[in-house]
C-alpha positions as protocol buffer text, in pm:
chain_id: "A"
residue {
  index: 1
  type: UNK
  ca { x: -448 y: -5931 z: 6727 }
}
residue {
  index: 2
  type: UNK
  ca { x: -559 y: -5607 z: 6577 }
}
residue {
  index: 3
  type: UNK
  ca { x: -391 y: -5294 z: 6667 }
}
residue {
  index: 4
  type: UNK
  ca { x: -674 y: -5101 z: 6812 }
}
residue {
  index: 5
  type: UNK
  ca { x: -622 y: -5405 z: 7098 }
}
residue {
  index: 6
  type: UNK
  ca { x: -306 y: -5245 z: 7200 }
}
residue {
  index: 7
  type: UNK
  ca { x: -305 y: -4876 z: 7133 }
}
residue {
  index: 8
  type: UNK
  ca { x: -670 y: -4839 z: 7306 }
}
residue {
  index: 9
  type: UNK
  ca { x: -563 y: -4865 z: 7661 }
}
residue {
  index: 10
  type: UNK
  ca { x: -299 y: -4516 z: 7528 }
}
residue {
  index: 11
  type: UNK
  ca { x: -523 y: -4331 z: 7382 }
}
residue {
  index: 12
  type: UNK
  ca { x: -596 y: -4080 z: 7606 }
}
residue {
  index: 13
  type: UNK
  ca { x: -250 y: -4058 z: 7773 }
}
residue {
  index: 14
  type: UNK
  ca { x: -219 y: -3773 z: 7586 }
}
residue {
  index: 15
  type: UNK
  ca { x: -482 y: -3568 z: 7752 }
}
residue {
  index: 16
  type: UNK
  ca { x: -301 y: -3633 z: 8057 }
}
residue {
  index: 17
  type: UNK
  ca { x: -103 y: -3323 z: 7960 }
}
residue {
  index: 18
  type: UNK
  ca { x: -404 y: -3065 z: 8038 }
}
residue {
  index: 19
  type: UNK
  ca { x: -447 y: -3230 z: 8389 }
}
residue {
  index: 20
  type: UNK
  ca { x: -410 y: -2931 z: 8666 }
}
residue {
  index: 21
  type: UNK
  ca { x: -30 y: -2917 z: 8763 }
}
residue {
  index: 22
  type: UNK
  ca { x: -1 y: -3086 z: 9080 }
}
residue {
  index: 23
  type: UNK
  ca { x: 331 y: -3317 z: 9209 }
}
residue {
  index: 24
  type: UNK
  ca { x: 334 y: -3671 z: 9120 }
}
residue {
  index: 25
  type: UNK
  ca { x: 278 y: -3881 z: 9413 }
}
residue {
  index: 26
  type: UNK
  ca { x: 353 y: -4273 z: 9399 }
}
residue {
  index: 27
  type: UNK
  ca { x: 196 y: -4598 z: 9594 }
}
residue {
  index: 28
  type: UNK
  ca { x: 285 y: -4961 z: 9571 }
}
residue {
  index: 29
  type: UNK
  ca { x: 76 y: -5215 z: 9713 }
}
residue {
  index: 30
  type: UNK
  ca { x: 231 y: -5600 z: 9786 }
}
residue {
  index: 31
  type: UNK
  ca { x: -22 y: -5790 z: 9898 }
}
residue {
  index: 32
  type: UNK
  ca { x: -77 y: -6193 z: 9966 }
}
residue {
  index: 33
  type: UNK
  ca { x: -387 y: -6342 z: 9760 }
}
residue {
  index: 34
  type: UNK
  ca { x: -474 y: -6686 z: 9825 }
}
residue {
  index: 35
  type: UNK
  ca { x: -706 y: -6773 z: 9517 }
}
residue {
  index: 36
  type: UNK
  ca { x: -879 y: -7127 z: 9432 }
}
residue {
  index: 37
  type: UNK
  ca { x: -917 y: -7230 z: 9102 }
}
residue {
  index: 38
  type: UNK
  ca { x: -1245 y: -7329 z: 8923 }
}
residue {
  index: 39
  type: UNK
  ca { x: -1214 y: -7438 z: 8593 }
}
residue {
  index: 40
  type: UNK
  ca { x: -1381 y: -7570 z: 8262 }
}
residue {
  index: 41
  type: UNK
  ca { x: -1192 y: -7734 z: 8014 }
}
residue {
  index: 42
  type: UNK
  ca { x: -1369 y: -7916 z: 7675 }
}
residue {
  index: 43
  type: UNK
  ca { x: -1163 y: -8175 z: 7601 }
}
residue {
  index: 44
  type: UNK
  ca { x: -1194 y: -8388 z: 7293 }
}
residue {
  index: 45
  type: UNK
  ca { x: -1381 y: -8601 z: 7523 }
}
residue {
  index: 46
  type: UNK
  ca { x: -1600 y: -8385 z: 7672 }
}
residue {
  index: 47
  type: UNK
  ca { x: -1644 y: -8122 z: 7939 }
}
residue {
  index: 48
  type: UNK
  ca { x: -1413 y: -8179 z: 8246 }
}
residue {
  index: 49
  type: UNK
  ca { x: -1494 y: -7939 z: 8543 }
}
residue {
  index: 50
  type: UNK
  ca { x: -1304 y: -7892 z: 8856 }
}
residue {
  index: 51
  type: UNK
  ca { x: -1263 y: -7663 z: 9163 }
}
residue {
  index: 52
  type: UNK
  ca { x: -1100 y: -7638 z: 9466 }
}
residue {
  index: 53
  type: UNK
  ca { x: -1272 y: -7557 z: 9763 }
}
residue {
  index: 54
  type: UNK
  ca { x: -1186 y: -7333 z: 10072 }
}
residue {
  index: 55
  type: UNK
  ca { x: -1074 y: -7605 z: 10294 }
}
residue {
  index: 56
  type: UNK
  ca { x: -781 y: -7760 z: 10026 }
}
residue {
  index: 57
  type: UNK
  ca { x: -689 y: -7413 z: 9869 }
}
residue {
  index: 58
  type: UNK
  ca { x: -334 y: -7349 z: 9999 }
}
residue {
  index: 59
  type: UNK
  ca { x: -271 y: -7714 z: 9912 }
}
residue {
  index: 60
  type: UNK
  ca { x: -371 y: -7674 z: 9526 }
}
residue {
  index: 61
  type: UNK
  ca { x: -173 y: -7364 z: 9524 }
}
residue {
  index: 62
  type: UNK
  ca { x: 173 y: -7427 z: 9414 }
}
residue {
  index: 63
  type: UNK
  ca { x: 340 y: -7091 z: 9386 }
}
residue {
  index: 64
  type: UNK
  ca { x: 186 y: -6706 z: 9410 }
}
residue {
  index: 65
  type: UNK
  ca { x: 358 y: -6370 z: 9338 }
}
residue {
  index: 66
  type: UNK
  ca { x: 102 y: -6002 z: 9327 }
}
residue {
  index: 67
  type: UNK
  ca { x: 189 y: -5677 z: 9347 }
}
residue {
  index: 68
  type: UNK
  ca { x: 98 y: -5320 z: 9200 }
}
residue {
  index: 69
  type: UNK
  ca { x: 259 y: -4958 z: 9172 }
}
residue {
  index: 70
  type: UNK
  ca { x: 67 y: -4633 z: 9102 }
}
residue {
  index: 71
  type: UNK
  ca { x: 144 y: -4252 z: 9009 }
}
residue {
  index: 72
  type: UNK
  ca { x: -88 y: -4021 z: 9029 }
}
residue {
  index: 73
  type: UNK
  ca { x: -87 y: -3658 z: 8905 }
}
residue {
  index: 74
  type: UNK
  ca { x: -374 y: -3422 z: 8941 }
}
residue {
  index: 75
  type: UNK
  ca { x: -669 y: -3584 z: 8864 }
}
residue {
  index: 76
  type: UNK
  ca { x: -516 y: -3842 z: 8649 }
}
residue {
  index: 77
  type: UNK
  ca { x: -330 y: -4198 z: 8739 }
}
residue {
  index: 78
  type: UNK
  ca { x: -165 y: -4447 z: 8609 }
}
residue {
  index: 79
  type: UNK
  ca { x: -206 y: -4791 z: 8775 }
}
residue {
  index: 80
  type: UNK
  ca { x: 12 y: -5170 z: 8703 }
}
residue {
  index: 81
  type: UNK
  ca { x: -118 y: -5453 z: 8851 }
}
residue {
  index: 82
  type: UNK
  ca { x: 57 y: -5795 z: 8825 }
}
residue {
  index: 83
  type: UNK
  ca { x: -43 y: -6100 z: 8911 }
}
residue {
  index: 84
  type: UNK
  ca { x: 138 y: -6498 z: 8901 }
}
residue {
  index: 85
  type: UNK
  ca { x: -2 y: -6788 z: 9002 }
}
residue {
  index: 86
  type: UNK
  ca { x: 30 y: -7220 z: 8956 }
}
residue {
  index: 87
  type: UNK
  ca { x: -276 y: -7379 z: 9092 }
}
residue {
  index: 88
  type: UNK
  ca { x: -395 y: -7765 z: 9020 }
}
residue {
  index: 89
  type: UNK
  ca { x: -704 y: -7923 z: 9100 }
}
residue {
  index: 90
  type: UNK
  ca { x: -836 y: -8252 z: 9080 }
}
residue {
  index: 91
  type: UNK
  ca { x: -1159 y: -8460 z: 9045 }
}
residue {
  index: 92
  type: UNK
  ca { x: -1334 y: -8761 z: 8930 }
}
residue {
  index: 93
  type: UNK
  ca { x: -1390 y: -8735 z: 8575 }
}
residue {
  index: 94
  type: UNK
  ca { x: -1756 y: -8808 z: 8444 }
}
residue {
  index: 95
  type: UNK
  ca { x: -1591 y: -9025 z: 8162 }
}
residue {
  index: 96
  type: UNK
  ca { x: -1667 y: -9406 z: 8314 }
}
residue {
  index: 97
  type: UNK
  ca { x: -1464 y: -9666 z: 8345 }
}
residue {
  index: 98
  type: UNK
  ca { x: -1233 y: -9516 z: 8089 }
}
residue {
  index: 99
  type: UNK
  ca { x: -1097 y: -9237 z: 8308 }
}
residue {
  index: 100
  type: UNK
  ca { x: -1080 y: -9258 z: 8707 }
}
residue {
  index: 101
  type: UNK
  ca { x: -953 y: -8888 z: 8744 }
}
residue {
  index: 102
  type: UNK
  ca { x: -894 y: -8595 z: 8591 }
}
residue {
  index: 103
  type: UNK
  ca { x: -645 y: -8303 z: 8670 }
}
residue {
  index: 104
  type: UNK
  ca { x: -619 y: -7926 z: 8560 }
}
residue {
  index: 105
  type: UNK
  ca { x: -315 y: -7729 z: 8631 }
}
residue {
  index: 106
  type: UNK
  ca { x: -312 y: -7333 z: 8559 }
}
residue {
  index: 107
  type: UNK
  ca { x: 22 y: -7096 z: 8530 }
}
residue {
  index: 108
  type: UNK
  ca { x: -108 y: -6800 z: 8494 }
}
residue {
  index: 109
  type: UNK
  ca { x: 80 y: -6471 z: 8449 }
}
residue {
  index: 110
  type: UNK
  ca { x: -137 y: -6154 z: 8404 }
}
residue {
  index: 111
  type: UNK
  ca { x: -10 y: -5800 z: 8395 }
}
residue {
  index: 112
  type: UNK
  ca { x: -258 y: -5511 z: 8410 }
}
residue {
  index: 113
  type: UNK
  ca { x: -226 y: -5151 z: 8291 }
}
residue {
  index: 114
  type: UNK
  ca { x: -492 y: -4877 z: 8356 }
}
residue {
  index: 115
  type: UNK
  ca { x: -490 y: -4465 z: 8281 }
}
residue {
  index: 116
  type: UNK
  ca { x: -779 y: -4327 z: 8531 }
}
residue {
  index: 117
  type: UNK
  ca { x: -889 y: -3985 z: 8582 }
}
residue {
  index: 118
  type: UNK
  ca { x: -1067 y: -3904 z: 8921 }
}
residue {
  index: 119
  type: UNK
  ca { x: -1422 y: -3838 z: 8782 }
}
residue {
  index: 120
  type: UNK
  ca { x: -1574 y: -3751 z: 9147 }
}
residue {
  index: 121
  type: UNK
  ca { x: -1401 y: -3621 z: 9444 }
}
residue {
  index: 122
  type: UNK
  ca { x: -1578 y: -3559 z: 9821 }
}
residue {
  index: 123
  type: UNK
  ca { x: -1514 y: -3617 z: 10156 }
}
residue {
  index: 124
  type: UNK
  ca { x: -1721 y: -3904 z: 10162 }
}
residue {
  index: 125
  type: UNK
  ca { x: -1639 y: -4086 z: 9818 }
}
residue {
  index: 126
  type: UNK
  ca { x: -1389 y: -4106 z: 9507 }
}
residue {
  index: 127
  type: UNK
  ca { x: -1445 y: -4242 z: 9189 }
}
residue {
  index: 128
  type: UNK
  ca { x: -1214 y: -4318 z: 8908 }
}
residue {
  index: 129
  type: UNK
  ca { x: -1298 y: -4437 z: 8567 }
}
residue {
  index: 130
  type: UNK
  ca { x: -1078 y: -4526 z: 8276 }
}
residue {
  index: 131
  type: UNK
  ca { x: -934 y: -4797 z: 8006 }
}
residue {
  index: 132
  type: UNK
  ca { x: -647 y: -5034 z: 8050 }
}
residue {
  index: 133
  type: UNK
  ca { x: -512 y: -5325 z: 7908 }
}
residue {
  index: 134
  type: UNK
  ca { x: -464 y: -5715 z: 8033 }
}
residue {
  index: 135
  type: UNK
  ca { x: -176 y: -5900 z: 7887 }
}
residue {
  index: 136
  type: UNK
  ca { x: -210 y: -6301 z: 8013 }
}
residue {
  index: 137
  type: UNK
  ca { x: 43 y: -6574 z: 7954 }
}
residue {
  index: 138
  type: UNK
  ca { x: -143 y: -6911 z: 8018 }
}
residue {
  index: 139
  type: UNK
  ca { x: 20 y: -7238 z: 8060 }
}
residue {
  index: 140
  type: UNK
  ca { x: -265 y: -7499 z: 8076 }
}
residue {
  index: 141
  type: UNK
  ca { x: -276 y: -7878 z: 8123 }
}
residue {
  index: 142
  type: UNK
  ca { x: -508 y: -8122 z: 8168 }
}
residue {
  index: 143
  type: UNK
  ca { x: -455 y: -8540 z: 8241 }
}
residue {
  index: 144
  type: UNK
  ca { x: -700 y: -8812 z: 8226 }
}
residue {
  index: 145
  type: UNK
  ca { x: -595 y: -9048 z: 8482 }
}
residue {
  index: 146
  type: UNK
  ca { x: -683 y: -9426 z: 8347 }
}
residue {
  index: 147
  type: UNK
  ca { x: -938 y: -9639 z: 8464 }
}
residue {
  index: 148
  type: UNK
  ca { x: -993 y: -9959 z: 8375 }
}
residue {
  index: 149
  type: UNK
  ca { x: -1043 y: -9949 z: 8016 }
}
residue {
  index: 150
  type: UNK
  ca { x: -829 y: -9688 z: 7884 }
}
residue {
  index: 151
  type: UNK
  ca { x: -478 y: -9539 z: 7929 }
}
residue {
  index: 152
  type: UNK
  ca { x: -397 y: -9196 z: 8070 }
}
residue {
  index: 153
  type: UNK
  ca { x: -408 y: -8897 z: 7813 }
}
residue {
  index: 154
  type: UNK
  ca { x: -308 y: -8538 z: 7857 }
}
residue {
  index: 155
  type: UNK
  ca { x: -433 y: -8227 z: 7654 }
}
residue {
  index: 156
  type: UNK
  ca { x: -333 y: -7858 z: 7706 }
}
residue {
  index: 157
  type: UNK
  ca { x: -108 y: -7576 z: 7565 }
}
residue {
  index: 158
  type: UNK
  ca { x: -32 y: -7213 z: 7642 }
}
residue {
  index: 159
  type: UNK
  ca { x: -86 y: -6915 z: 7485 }
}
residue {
  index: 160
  type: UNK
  ca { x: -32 y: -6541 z: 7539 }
}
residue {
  index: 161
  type: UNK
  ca { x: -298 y: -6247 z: 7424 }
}
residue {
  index: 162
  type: UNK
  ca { x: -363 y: -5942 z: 7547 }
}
residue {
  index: 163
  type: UNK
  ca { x: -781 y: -5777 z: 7605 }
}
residue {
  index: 164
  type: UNK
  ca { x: -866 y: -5397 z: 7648 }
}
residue {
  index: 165
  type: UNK
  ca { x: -1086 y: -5333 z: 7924 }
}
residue {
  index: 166
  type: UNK
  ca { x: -1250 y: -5022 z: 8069 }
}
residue {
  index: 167
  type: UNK
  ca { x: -1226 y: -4991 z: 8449 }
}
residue {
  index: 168
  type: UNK
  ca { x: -1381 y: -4838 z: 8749 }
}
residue {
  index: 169
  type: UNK
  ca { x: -1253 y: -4774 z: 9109 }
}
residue {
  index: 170
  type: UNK
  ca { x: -1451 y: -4638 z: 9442 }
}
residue {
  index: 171
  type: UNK
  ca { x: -1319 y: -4549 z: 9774 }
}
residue {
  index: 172
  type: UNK
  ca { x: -1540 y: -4462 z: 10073 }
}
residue {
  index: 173
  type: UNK
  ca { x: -1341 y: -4348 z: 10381 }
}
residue {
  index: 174
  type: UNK
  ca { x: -1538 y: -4383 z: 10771 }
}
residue {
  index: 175
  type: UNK
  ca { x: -1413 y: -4324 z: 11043 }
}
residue {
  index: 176
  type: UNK
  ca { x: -1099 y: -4108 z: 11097 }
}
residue {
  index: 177
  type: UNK
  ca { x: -850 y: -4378 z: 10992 }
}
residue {
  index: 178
  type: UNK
  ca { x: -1068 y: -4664 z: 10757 }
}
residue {
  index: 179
  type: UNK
  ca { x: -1182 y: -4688 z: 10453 }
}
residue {
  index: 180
  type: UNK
  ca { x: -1343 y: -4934 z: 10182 }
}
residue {
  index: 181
  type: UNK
  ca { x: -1222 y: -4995 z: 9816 }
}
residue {
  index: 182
  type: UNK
  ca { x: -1436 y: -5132 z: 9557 }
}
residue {
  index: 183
  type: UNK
  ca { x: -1280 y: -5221 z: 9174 }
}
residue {
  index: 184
  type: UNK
  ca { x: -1385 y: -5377 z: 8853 }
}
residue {
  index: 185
  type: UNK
  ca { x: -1271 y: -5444 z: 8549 }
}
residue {
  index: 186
  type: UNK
  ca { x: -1410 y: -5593 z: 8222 }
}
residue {
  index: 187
  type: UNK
  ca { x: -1260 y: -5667 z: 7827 }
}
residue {
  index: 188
  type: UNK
  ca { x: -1348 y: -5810 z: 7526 }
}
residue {
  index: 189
  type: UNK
  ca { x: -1192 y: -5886 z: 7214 }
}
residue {
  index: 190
  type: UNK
  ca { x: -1381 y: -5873 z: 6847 }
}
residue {
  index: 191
  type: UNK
  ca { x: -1407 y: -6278 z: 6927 }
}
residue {
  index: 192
  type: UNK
  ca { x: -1488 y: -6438 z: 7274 }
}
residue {
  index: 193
  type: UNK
  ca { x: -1153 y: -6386 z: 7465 }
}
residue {
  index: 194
  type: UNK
  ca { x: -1335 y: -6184 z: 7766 }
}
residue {
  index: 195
  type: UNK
  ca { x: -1206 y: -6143 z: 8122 }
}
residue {
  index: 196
  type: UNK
  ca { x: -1309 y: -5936 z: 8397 }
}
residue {
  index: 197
  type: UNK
  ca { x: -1222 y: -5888 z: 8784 }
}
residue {
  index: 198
  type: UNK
  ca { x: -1343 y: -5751 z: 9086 }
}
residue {
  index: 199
  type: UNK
  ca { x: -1219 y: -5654 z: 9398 }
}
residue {
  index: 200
  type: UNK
  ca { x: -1356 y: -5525 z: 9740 }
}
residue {
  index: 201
  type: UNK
  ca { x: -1155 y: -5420 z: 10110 }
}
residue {
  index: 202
  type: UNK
  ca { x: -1143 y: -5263 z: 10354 }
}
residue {
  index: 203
  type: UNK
  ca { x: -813 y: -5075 z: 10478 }
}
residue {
  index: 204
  type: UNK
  ca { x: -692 y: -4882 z: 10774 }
}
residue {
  index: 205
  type: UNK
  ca { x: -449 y: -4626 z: 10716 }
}
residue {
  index: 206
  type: UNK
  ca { x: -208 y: -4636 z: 11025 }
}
residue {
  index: 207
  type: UNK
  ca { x: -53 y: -4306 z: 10917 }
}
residue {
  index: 208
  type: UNK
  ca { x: 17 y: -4090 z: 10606 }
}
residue {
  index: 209
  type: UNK
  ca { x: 260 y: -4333 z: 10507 }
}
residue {
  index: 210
  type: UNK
  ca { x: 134 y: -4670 z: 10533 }
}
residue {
  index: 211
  type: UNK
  ca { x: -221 y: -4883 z: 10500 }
}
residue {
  index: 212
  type: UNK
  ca { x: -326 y: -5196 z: 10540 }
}
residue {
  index: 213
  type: UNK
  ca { x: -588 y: -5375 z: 10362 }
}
residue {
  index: 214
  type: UNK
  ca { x: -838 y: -5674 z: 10350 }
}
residue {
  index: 215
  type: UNK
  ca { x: -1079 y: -5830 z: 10154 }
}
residue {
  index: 216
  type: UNK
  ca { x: -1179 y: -6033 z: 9853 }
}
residue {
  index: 217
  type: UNK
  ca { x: -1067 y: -6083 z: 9470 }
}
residue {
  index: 218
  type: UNK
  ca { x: -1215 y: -6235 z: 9190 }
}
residue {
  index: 219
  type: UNK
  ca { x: -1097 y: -6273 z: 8817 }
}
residue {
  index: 220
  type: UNK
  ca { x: -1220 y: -6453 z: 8524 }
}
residue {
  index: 221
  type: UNK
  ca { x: -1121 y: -6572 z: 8179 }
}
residue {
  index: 222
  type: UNK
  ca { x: -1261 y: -6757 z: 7894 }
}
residue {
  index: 223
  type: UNK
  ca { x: -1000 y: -6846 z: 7611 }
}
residue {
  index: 224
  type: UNK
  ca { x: -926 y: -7149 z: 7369 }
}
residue {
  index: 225
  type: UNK
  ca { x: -570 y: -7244 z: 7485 }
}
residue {
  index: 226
  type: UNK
  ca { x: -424 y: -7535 z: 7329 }
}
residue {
  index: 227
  type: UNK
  ca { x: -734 y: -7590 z: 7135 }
}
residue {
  index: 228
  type: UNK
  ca { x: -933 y: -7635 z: 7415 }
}
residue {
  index: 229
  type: UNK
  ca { x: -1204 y: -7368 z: 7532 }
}
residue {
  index: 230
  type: UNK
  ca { x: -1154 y: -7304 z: 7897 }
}
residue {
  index: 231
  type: UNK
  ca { x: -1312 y: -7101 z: 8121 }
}
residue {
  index: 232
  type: UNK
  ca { x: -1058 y: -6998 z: 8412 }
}
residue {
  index: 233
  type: UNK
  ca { x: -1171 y: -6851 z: 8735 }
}
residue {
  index: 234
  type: UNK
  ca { x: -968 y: -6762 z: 9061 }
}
residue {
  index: 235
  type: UNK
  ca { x: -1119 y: -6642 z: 9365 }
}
residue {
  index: 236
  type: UNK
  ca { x: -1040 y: -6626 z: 9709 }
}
residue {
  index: 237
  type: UNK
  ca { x: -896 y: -6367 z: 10012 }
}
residue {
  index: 238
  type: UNK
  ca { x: -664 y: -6116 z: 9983 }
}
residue {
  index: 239
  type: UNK
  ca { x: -443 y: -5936 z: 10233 }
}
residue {
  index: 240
  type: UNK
  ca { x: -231 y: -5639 z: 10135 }
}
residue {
  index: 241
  type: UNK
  ca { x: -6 y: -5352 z: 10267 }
}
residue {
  index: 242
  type: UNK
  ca { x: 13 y: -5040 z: 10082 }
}
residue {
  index: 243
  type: UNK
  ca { x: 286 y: -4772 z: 10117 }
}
residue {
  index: 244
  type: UNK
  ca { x: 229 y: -4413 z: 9960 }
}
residue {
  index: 245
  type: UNK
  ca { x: 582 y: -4206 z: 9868 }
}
């Protein structure tokens, strides 16, 4: 991985020093997402493709852990996002007789880090733009359940890599006490390792303190892990509760 991967997310932490003196103020978020998986896998037999719907979700997902922290100072912010996940799905393969079934399981660990600076700032609207860096840790596997003519096989791997991405966030407040969040993300390497997110709530702040918030997340990834090219999506609901301090 070339260096610029790394040190591009940093490179304007610097400037943070000419932000207008203000007091840092801090928010963490913990929040229950309850993503399906959709994924496409080319095996050395072909392209398996699976999802899990709505109705089977919570029954394909084995294990879930999210949460993020901010600090903001002035204009500027720094934001860490971290998501884990395990998620399997299943389906008939399109391979014949030779295969009856085939399963994809995903552990996915991603850790997000953003600098933004508040580009707009009114009573009705805030936007923040910046650059960040996703760090993913991908353990991938994928059985062929035998049919009548074959035995089972099993491919997969895991890898870890990291993608820059550049970043925007919006927040509308209406009413005295909501207010709606909309966020996305996308990165590229030099080769095809891309991901990209996006998020959208709504939240009701029940005091200075403390906010709850709703809505729906989506995040993508396309990356050869364990010689396989897969394309890795999760999508689903999210509930959250956000503290300021």
């Amino acid at each position: 991985m070339r260096l610029r991967t790394f040190v591009l997310p940093f490179c304007i932490l610097p400037m943070m020093a000419h932000a207008q003196e203000a007091d840092w103020s801090y928010s963490a978020n913990i929040y229950a997402w309850v993503p399906g998986l959709d994924a496409t896998v080319d095996t050395p037999l072909g392209e398996l493709s699976s999802g899990s719907g709505s109705s089977n979700v919570l029954d394909n997902l084995d294990m879930a852990f999210m949460g993020s922290f901010e600090a903001r100072r002035g204009e500027w912010s720094v934001l860490i996002d971290g998501v884990y996940a395990k998620l399997s799905t299943s389906k008939d393969t399109p391979f014949g007789l030779a295969y009856s079934k085939g399963d994809i399981t995903t552990e996915l660990s991603a850790v997000s880090a953003y600098a933004l600076y508040r580009s707009y700032d009114s009573a009705q609207l805030t936007a923040d733009i910046g650059v960040g860096l996703r760090a993913f840790d991908v353990d991938l596997d994928v059985g062929l359940a035998a049919g009548r003519v074959a035995n089972d096989r099993n491919f997969g791997g895991d890898k870890t890599w990291a993608v820059p991405l550049v970043a925007g966030r919006f927040t509308a407040p209406f009413g005295e006490q909501w207010f709606a969040v909309g966020y996305f993300d996308y990165g590229q390497t030099s080769g095809e390792e891309t991901t990209w997110q996006a998020v959208a709530t709504v939240g009701y702040r029940i005091n200075e303190r403390w906010a709850v918030q709703a809505g729906y997340r989506h995040m993508e990834l396309e990356q050869e892990i364990g010689g396989l090219d897969s394309d890795i999506a999760l999508s689903g609901p999210v509930i959250g509760m956000n503290v300021r301090f």
